[in-house]
C-alpha positions in Angstrom: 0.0 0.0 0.0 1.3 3.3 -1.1 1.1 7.0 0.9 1.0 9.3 -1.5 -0.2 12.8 -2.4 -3.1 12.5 -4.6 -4.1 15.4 -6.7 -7.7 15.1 -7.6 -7.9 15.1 -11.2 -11.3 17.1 -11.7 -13.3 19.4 -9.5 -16.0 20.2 -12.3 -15.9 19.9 -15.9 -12.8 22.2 -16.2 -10.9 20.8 -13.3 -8.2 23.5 -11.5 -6.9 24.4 -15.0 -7.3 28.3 -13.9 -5.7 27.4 -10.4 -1.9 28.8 -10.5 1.1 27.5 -8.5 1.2 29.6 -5.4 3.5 32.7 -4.8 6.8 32.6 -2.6 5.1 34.5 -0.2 2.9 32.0 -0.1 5.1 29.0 0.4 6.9 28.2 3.5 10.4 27.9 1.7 9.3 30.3 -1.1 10.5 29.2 -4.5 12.8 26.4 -3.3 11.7 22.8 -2.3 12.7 20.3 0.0 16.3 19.2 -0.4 17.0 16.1 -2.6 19.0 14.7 -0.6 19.4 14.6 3.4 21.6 12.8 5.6 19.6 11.2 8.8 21.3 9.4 12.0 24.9 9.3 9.4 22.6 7.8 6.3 21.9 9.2 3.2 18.1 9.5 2.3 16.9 10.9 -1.3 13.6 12.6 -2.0 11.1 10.5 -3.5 8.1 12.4 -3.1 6.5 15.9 -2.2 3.3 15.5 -0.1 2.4 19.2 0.7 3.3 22.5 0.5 1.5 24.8 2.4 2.2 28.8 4.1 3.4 26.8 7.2 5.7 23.7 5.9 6.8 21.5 3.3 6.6 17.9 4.2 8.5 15.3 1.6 9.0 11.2 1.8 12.8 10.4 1.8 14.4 6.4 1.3 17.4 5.4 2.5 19.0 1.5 1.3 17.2 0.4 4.5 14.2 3.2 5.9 11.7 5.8 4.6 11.1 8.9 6.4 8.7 11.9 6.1 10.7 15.1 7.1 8.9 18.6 7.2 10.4 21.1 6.7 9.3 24.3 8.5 9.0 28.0 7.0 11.7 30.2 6.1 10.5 32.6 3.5 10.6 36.2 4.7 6.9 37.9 4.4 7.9 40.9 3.1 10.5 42.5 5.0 10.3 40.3 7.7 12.6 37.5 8.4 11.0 33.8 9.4 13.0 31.5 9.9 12.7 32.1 13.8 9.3 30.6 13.2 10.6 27.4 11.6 13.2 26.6 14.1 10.4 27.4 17.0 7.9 25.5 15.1 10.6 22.3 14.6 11.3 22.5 18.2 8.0 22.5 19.8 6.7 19.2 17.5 10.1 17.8 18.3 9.9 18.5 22.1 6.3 16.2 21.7 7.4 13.5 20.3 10.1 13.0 22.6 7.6 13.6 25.1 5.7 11.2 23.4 8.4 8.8 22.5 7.4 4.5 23.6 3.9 5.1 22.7 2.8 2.5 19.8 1.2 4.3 17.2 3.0 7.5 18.0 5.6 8.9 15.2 9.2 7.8 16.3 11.5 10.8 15.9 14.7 10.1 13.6 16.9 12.6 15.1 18.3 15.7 13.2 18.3 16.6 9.5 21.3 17.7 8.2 21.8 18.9 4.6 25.5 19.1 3.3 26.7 18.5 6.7 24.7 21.1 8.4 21.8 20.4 10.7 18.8 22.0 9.5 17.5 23.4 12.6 13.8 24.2 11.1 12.9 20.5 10.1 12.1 17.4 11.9 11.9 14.0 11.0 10.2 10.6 12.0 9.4 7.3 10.7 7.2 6.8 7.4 3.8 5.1 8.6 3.1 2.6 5.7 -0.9 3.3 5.4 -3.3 5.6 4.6 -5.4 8.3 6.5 -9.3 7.0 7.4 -11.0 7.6 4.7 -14.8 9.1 5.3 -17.3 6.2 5.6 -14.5 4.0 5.9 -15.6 0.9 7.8 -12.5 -0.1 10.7 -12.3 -3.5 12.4 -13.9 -3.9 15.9 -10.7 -3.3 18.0 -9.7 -0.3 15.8 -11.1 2.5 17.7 -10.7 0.7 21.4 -6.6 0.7 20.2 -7.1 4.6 18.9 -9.0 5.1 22.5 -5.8 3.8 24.6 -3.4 5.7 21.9 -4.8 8.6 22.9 -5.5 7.5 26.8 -1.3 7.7 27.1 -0.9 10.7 25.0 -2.7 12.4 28.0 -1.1 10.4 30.7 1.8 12.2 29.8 0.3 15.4 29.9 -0.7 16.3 26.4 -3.8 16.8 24.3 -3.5 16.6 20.7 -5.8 19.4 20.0 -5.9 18.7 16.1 -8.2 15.7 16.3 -11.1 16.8 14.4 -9.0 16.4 11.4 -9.6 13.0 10.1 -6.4 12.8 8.3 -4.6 13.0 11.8 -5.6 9.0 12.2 -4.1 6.6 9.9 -5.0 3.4 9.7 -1.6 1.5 8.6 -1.2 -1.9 6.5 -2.4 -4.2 9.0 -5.1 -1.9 10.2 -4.0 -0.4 13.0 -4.5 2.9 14.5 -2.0 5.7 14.7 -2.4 9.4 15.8 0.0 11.7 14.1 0.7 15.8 13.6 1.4 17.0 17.0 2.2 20.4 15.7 -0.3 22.6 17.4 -0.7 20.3 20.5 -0.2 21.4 24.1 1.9 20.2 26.8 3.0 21.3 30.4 6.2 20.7 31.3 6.9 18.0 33.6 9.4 19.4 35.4 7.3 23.2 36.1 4.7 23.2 39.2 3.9 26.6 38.2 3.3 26.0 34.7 0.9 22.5 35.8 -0.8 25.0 38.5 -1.7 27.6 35.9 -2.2 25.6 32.9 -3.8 22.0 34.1 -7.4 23.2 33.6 -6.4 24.5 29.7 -4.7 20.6 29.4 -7.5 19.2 30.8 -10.0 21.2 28.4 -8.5 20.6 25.6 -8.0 17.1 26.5 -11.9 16.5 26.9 -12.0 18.1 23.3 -9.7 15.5 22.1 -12.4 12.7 23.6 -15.6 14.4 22.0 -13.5 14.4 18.5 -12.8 10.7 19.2 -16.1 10.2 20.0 -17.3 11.7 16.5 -15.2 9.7 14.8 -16.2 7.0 16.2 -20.1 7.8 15.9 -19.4 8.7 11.7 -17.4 5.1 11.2 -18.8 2.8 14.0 -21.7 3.7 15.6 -22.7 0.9 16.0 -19.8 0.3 18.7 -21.7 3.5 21.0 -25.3 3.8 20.2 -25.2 7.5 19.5 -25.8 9.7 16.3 -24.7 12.7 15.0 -27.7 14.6 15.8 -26.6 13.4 19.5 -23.1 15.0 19.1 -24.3 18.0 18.6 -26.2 17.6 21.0 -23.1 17.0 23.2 -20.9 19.4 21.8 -19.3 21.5 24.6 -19.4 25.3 24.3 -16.4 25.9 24.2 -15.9 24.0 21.0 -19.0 25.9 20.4 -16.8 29.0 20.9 -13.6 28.3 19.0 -16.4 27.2 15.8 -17.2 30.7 15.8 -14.1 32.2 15.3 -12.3 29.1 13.3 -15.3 28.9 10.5 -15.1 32.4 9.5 -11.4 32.5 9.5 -11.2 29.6 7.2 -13.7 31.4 4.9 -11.7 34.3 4.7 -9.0 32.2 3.9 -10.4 30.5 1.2 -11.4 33.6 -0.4 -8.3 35.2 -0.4 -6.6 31.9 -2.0 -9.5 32.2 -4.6 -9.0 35.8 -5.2 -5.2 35.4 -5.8 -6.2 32.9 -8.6 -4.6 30.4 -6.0 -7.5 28.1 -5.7 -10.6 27.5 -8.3 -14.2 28.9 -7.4 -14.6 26.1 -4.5 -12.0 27.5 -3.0 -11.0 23.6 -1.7 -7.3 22.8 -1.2 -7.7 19.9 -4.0 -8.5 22.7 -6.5 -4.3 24.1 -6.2 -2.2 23.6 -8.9 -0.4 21.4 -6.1 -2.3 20.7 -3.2 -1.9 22.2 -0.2 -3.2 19.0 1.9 -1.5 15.8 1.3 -4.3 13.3 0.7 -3.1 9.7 1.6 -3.9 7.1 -1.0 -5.8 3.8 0.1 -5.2 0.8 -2.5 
């Protein structure tokens, strides 16, 4: 089975013919792409594939003789004046920092160390192991244990004092080739340092918040693909959807709208104004055989 970006061919009659490739500005390492080759742990990995270029990271598949990993590759184009690779290296860092936090946990990325490119250690990417699979697919139908495994995944993830925050994305669970769960993108999650009383005394009710949203999107999921497993509809989660989900819906929806307008405007996107419609995508649809 093969992870792959798939571009979808047509959105209408005419496709994203009028969609254009997207701007520097636009790119998070402007006109350049990932490097072709890196070097991980002392080995040499080439680039076999692009999955997604977005404002925020480029993420790429690399093979070595004996491993594939996917290594993003955080922004550095200036905006304007303004420098950014600050951003990249704090971005790197912080989904770094949780997945060493993180690290043991089966069906958790496992970190591959430092990239380096020519010999130097590119301090705005990261690196883990490639998760032979695809993401869950909408009306996908999962074996009986899969969402009880994707239920104790997520049960240590906040053991150790983190909530994954971007659950709501389906894409964030893959199901790999012998069906099994795994929860990946920890780039906008939230931890608490371990070793800071303060920071747990001040922040555990945010953790634990946002941790309760991570069980209502786990919930939904579950509800869309195997409701039969927890007698509830969708008409009951919305029902049970918490206000402060409630809350964030209001600002997120009308954000996203603006985005997609602007993307459409700059001739970026087609009329939908759906990441599919790019000349290259923007999301990195995974590829079930």
């Amino acid at each position: 089975m093969s992870n792959a970006a798939v571009v979808c061919s047509h959105e209408s009659a005419g496709g994203h013919a009028a969609a254009r490739p997207r701007p520097a500005t636009f790119r998070a390492l402007g006109a350049s792409d990932p490097p072709a080759t890196i070097t991980l742990d002392g080995e040499t990995f080439r680039r076999v594939e692009i999955l997604k270029h977005d404002s925020w990271a480029a993420t790429a598949v690399y093979r070595s003789a004996t491993r594939t990993a996917k290594c993003k590759f955080n922004r550095t184009q200036r905006i304007g004046p303004v420098p950014m690779r600050w951003l990249g290296r704090a971005l790197a860092a912080r989904e770094r920092w949780f997945m060493d936090r993180l690290a043991g946990i089966e069906g958790t990325p496992v970190s591959l160390g430092d990239i380096r490119v020519g010999g130097d250690e590119v301090t705005t990417a990261i690196a883990h192991e490639w998760i032979e699979g695809h993401a869950l697919a909408e009306g996908e139908h999962v074996d009986d244990w899969f969402f009880p495994q994707l239920e104790a995944i997520l049960d240590e993830v906040h053991r150790r004092g983190v909530a994954h925050v971007d659950l709501h994305k389906r894409e964030n669970i893959l199901v790999d080739d012998n069906g099994r769960p795994c929860l990946i993108d920890y780039q906008i999650s939230f931890g608490i340092p371990t070793t800071s009383p303060l920071a747990r005394t001040l922040l555990g009710g945010v953790l634990r918040l946002l941790q309760r949203c991570d069980d209502y999107h786990l919930l939904k999921h579950r509800v869309k693909h195997r409701s039969d497993q927890v007698g509830l509809s969708l008409s009951d989660m919305q029902r049970l959807r918490p206000w402060w989900i409630r809350a964030h819906r209001c600002v997120a929806i009308p954000f996203r709208t603006f985005r997609r307008r602007l993307l459409t405007t700059l001739g970026i996107r087609s009329k939908s104004g759906h990441a599919f419609s790019e000349a290259f995508p923007e999301v990195a649809h995974r590829r079930a055989a």
